[in-house]
N, C-alpha and C positions, 0 to 999 in steps of 0.2 A: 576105639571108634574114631577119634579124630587123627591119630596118624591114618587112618585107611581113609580118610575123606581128604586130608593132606596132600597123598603122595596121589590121587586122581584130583587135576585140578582144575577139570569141568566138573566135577562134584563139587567141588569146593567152590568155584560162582554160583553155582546153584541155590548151597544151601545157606549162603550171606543172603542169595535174591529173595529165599524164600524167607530168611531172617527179617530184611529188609521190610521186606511184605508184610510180615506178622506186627512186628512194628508201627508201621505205615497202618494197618487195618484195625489194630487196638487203640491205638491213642489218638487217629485222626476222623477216623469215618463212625457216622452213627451220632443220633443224642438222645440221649451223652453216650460218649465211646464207650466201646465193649469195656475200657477199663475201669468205664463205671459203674455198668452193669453186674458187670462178672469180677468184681472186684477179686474173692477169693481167685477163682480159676485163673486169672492172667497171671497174679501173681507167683501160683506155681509155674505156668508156663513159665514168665520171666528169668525164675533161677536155671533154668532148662537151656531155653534160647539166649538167653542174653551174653551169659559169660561164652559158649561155645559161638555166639558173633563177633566179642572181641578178638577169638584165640584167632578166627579164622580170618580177620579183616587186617592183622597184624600178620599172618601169613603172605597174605596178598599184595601186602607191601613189601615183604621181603624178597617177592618174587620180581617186583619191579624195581628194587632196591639195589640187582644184579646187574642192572643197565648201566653201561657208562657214564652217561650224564649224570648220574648222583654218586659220582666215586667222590667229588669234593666233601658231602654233608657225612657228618661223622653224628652217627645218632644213636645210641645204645636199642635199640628193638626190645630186646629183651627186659629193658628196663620199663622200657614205656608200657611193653606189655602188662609186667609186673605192677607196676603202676596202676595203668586201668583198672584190671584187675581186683586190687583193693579197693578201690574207688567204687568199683561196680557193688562190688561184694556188700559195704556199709550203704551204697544205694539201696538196697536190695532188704537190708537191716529196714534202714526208715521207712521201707514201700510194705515191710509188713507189719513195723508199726504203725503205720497211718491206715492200713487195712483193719487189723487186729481191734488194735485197740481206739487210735482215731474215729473209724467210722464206725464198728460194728459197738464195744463195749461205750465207748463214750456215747453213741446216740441212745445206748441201752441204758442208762446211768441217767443220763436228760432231759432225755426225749425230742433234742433236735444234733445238728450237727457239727463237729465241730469246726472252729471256721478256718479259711483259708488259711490265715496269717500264723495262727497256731501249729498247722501243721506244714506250712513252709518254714517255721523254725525248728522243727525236728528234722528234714533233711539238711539244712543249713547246718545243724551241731552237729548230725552223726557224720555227713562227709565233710568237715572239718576235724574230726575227729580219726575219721580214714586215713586225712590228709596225715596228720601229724603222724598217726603208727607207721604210715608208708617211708616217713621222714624218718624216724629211728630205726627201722629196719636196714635202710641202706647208709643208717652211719653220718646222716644229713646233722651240721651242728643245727639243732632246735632252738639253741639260743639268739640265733644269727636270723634263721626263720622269724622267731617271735619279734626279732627286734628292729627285722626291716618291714613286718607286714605292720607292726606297731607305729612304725614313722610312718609310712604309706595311710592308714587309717586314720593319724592324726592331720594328714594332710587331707583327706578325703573327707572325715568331719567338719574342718572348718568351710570347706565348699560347698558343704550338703548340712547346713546346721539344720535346716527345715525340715528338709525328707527323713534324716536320723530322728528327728524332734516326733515325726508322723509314724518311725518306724516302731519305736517306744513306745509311743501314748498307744498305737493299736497291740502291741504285746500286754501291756498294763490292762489295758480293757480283755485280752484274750484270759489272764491269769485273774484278775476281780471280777470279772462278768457282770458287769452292774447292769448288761443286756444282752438277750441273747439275738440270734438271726429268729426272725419273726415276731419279735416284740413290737408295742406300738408304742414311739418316746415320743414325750413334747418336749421341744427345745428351749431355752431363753428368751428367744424371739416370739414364741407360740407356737413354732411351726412344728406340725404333726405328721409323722411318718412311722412306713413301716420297715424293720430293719430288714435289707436282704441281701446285705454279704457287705463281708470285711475284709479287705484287702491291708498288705504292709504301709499304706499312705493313704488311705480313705476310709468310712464307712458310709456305704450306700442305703438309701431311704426311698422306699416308692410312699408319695403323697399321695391324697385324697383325689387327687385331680389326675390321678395313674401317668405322673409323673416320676421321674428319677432326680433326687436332688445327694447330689453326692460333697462329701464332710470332710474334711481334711482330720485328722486322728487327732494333729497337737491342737486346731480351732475346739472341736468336740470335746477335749480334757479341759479345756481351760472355762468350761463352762458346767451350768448348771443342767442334769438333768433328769426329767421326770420321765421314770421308766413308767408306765400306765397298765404294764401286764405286772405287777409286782407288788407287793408281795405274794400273792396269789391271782387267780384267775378272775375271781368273784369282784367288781369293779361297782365303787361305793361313793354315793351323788350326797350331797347335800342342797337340797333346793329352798329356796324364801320364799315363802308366802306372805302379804300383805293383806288385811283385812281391819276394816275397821274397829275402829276401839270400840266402839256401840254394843257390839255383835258376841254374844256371852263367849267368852273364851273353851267353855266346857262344850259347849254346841260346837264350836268349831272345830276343836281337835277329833269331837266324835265325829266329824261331816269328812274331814281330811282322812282320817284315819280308816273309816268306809270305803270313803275312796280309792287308797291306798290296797286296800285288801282287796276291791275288784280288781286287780291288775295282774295278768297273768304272768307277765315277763318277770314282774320283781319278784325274786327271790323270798321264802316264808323263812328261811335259815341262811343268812345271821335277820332276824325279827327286824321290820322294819320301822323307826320309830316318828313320831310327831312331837316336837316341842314349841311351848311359846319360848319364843327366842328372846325377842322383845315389847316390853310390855309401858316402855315412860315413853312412848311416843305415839301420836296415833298418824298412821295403823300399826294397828299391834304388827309385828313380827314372827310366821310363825316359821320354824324349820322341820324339813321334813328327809330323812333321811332313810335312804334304800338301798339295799343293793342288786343288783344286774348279774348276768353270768358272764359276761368279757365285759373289755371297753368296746368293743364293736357291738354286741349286744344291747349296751345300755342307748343307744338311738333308737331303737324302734320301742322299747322300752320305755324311755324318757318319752316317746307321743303315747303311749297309751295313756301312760302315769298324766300327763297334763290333760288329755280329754277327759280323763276321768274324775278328775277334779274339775277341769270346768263343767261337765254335765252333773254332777253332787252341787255344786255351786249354783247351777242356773235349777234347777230343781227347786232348790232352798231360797229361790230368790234374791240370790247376789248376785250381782252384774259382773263381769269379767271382763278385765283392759288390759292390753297386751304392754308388757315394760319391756326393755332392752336385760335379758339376763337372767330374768325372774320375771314372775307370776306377780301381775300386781291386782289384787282383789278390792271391788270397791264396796260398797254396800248401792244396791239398785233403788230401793225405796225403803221405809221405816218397816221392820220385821218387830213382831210381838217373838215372845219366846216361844216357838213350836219345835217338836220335834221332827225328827227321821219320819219316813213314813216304812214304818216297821214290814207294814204288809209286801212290800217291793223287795225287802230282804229276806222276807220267808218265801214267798214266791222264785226267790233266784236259786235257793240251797236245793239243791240235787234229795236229798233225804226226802224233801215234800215234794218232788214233783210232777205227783200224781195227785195232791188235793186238788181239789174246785175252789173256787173264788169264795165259795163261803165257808169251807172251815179253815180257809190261811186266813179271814179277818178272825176267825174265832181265837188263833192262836196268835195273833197279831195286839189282839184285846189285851190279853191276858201277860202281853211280852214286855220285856223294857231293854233298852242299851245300856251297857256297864262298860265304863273306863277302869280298867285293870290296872294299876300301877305296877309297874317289877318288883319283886320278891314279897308282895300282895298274896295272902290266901285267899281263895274263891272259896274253898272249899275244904273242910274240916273231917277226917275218919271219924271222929268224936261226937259231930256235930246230926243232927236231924237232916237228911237232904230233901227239897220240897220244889227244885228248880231242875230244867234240862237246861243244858246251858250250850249253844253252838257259837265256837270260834270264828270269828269276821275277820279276826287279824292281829298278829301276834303271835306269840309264844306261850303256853305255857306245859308244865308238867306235872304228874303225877307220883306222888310216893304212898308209901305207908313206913309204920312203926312198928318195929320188932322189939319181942319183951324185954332184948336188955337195953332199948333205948334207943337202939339204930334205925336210921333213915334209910329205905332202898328204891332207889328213882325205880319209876315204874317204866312210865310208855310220856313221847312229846306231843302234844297238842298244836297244828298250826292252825290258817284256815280251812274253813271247812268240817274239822274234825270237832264232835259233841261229846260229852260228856255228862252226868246226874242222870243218868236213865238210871240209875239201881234202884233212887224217891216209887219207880215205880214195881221192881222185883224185889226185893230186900225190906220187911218191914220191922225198920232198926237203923240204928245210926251207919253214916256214910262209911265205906268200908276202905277209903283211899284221902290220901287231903294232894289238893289243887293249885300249885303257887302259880303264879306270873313268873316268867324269867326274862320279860321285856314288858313293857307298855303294851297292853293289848284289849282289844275291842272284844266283845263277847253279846250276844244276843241270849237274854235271860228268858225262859219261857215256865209259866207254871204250868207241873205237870199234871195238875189235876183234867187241864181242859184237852188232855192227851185223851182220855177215854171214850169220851164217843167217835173222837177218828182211828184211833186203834180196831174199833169193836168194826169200821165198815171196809177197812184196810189189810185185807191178808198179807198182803207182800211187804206193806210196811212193819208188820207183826214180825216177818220173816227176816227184814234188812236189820229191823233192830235186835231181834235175838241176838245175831251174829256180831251184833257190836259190843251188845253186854259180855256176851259168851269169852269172845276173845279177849277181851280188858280183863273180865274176872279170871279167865287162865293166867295172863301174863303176872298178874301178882298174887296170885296165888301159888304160882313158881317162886315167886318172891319170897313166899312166905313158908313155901315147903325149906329151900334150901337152908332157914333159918330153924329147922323143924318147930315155928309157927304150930301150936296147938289146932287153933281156929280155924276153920275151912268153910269156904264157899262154894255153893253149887256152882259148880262152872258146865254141865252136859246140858247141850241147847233143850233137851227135854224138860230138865228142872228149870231152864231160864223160860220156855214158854209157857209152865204149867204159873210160874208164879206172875206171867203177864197175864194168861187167863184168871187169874184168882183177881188183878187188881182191875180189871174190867168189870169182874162180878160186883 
């Protein structure tokens, strides 16, 4: 095919123009060029067009190479051709590895991209590497190569100590990844960006202010930094609260900890927790620790979580004053010891929220708040159960006990989610035990004053069947896999008949 496009040689301008063309149309026009889009398809194209542009543009010169005026330059054709050729060839190597595996397998593997500078050192070694087979093929001494591009390089190092210093430090970061492109690092300085591409001499950062503040690689190694997407996604605050010494310490972490669990942003897993931090000073100290779903997440997050606390705060009669950093709580006036007002928390939980204002005081009466310590039982299989218990905030889970003595976690508890309804289908001890796996809030209700809002509630008869129903399945799966003797009605029929019998 290309001797027959040769020997016609307006075929053969043609098909360099249209080479040209393909060329010029893949790599220049379009965003981003077809060679970004159609990564696989150019690349085949390229093994197709490209070497058959070489053979034919090496022709072209040979035609012109006939004219007089170039009888003085003595140039081997052939060689250069050969030349190219290889050169092309290990181009063409790197172009389907940075297709292959650069862009397709590695983003598949990461889940972002890999960066510039990384894969402009795989073209850099493989046609260096071209270079050198093309050099022992034709007989070139290699030692004479190595030893003048080696004194050249030494002279070029010492000119460019900085930019080598910049080309390094961004290789080192290509090969440790201590960040990737889209991370958000705080610098030494404090200054917060987001990473968006790494070149052999810089790494670029778009700021909050959608600005670009671009890094030098050697500045950026030689310092400290906080990568903030890292170790994983989920991004975890520690905030101070101050509150006066006066102010019962148990009252507060339950008022903080309320608080805390109305907030929709923070995360119920990993459990969010409340500690007195410090207590030989007044005000106490308290710390309150949550986590977010990003660090971009955690701002709209961080205002709910503070309105929420200061409306829990002004409720309960503490004054709130704004400090540079932190929350600083004051005490508004002298408080007796009161509690929560329970009724505002039975009122918010979705399971009642079809009662009337008088049977949530009824169940309000009869309620109290429990501070859960971690690895705390609530709750005993062994034990008599005589409480419903709905989670405000925390963790915790469910197990049972198998005859030869094994534990098998059940189902997890965040907020929202209740537990002890069996006190009212099951008449016999608790058929599951209850631990804390964090610090958590719970809202204790006896179940005795369940009954006359049961008896005028069908739908809530119905929402709770399905709660007991599926809990007693899940460990009762538990307890079959153990071939567990002991069996529980778990068919919403047996679990309604036995709510009808404790209404009777």
């Amino acid at each position: 095919m290309l001797e027959i496009i040769e020997q016609n040689q307006l075929l053969t301008f043609a098909v360099v123009f249209c080479g040209l063309g393909y060329f010029y149309y893949t790599r220049l026009v379009g965003d981003p060029p077809l060679v970004s889009r159609f990564s696989m398809g150019v690349l085949l194209a390229d093994i197709v067009v490209l070497p058959t542009l070489v053979i034919l543009l090496i022709h072209i010169v040979q035609l012109f190479w006939k004219f007089p005026m170039f009888n003085n330059f003595k140039v081997n054709l052939e060689l250069v051709q050969s030349g190219l050729l290889y050169l092309l060839t290990f181009w063409l190597i790197a172009r389907a590895i940075d297709v292959v595996i650069m862009q397709r397998y590695f983003h598949g593997r990461t889940g972002y991209d890999a960066p510039h500078l990384l894969r402009g050192l795989v073209y850099v070694i493989t046609l260096f590497s071209g270079l050198a087979l093309f050099l022992w093929q034709i007989d070139y001494p290699l030692t004479g190569f190595l030893v003048s591009t080696g004194v050249i390089a030494g002279v070029v190092g010492l000119a460019m100590q900085n930019t080598l210093g910049n080309l390094f430090s961004g290789i080192a970061f290509s090969l440790e990844r201590p960040f990737k492109i889209g991370d958000w690092i705080q610098l030494q300085d404090g200054t917060v960006g987001q990473v968006v591409e790494m070149t052999w001499r810089a790494t670029w950062f778009k700021t909050f202010n959608n600005t670009i503040l671009t890094m030098p690689n050697l500045a950026l190694a030689s310092q400290a930094i906080t990568n903030l997407d890292k170790p994983t996604a989920p991004y975890s605050v520690w905030y101070s609260i101050k509150i006066s010494s006066e102010i019962d310490p148990n009252y507060v972490k339950t008022l903080l900890t309320t608080a805390v669990g109305r907030c929709r942003h923070v995360m119920p897993k990993p459990a969010p927790s409340v500690r007195l931090n410090n207590a030989i000073e007044n005000p106490y100290i308290y710390a309150v620790w949550v986590h977010f779903r990003s660090y971009l997440a955690h701002f709209k997050g961080q205002e709910e979580l503070f309105m929420q606390i200061h409306q829990a705060l002004n409720q309960a009669g503490i004054h709130v004053s704004a400090d540079v950093q932190e929350i600083n709580l004051s005490r508004k006036r002298a408080l007796n010891p009161i509690s929560l007002k329970i009724s505002d928390t039975v009122r918010s939980l979705s399971i009642f929220a079809d009662l009337d204002n008088e049977e949530i005081e009824q169940i309000a009466n009869v309620s109290e708040y429990m501070i859960v310590e971690a690895d705390t039982e609530l709750m005993h299989e062994k034990q008599q159960v005589s409480k419903v218990y709905i989670v405000l905030n925390g963790e915790l889970e469910s197990s049972v006990t198998l005859d030869n003595g094994r534990k098998v976690i059940g189902e997890q508890f965040t907020a929202g989610d209740s537990f002890g309804w069996s006190a009212i289908v099951i008449e016999e001890v608790g058929f599951m035990t209850v631990k804390a796996i964090s610090d958590s809030l719970v809202l204790a209700i006896g179940s005795e004053c369940l009954k006359p809002i049961l008896t005028k509630h069908e739908s809530l008869i119905q929402q709770f069947t399905e709660i007991v129903t599926n809990r007693m399945q899940n460990l009762d799966q538990a307890r079959s896999a153990a071939n567990r003797d002991r069996k529980i009605p778990v068919t919403p029929a047996e679990i309604k008949k036995r709510i009808e019998k404790f209404l009777r």
